[in-house]
N, C-alpha and C positions, 0 to 999 in steps of 0.2 A: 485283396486287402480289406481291413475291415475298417468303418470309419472313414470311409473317402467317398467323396463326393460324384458328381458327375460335371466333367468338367465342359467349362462353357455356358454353362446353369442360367448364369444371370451376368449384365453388366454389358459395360464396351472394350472392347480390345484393346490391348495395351503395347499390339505391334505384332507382327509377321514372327521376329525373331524371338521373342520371349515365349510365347503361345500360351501367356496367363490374360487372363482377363480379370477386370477390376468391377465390382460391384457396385453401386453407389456409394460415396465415400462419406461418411460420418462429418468430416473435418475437411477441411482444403486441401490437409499436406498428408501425405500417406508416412503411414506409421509402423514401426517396430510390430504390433500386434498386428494389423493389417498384411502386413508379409508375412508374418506367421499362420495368418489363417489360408491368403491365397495360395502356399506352401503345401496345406492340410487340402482344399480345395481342390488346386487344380493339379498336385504331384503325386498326392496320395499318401503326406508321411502322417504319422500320426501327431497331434499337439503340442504334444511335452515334446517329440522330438526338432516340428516346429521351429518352434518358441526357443528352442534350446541354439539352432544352428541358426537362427538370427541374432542371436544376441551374442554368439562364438566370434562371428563375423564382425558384430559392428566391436566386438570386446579388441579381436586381432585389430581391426584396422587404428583403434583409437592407440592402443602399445605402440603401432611401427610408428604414427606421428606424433607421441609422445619423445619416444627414443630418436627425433628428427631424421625418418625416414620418409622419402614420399609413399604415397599409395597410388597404383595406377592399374585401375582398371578399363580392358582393351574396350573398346566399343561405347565407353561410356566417359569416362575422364581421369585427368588425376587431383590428386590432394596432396597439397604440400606446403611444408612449414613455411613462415619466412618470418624474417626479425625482424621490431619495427623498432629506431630507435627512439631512444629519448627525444621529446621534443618539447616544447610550450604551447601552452593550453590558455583558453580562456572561458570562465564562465560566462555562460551567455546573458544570466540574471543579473549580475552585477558587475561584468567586463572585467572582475578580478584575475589575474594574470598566475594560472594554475603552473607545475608542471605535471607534464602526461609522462611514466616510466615508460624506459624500454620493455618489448613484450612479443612476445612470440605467438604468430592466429595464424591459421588454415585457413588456406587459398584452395578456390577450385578453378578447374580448368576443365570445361568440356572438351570433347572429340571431336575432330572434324566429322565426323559419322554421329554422334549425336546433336551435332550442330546443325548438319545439314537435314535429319530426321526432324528436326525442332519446326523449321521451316518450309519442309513439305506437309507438315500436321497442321500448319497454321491456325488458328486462335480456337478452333471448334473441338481439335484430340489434343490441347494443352489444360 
């Protein structure tokens, strides 16, 4: 293929079962772009294709928890919607007695298998 890298190049391991490896990371939280490139990296697809099937994925998963569906991905966790109701609120600057609407947010839930990987990695590959 043309355009691919040599994989393993640079970085620390990002686990047994993935067999990507992570470079030094720009930012704390890894990023839409950042998977797009370990994608180009360590799989060998090219950019645009990438770039394309990250953002397919994260497109797909925000639709099914739009349409109050979970997402659950094996080995790693699920997402899932939940209602919060109406409730009272207070500002904290002048103890004014708000109310907060009902509202709908995305809950995560790791895996037992990425719960207990969390904790064999302990504080040095988190």
């Amino acid at each position: 293929m043309t355009g691919t890298r040599t994989p393993g190049a640079t970085g620390a391991d990002t686990g047994p079962e993935l067999g990507l490896e992570l470079h030094s990371l720009e930012s704390p939280a890894l990023t839409k772009a950042q998977l797009a490139e370990l994608l180009f990296e360590q799989i060998g697809m090219n950019k645009r294709e990438a770039k394309d099937m990250v953002d397919a994925f994260f497109t797909l998963m925000g639709q099914r928890l739009i349409e109050g569906e979970d997402v659950k991905l094996s080995g790693f966790g699920n997402f899932q919607i939940r209602t919060k109701a109406a409730r009272p609120g207070r500002n904290p600057r002048t103890g004014e007695s708000i109310p907060i609407k009902a509202r709908r947010v995305v809950t995560f839930h790791a895996s037992s298998k990425l719960k207990e990987q969390l904790q064999e990695g302990g504080d040095d590959k988190l």
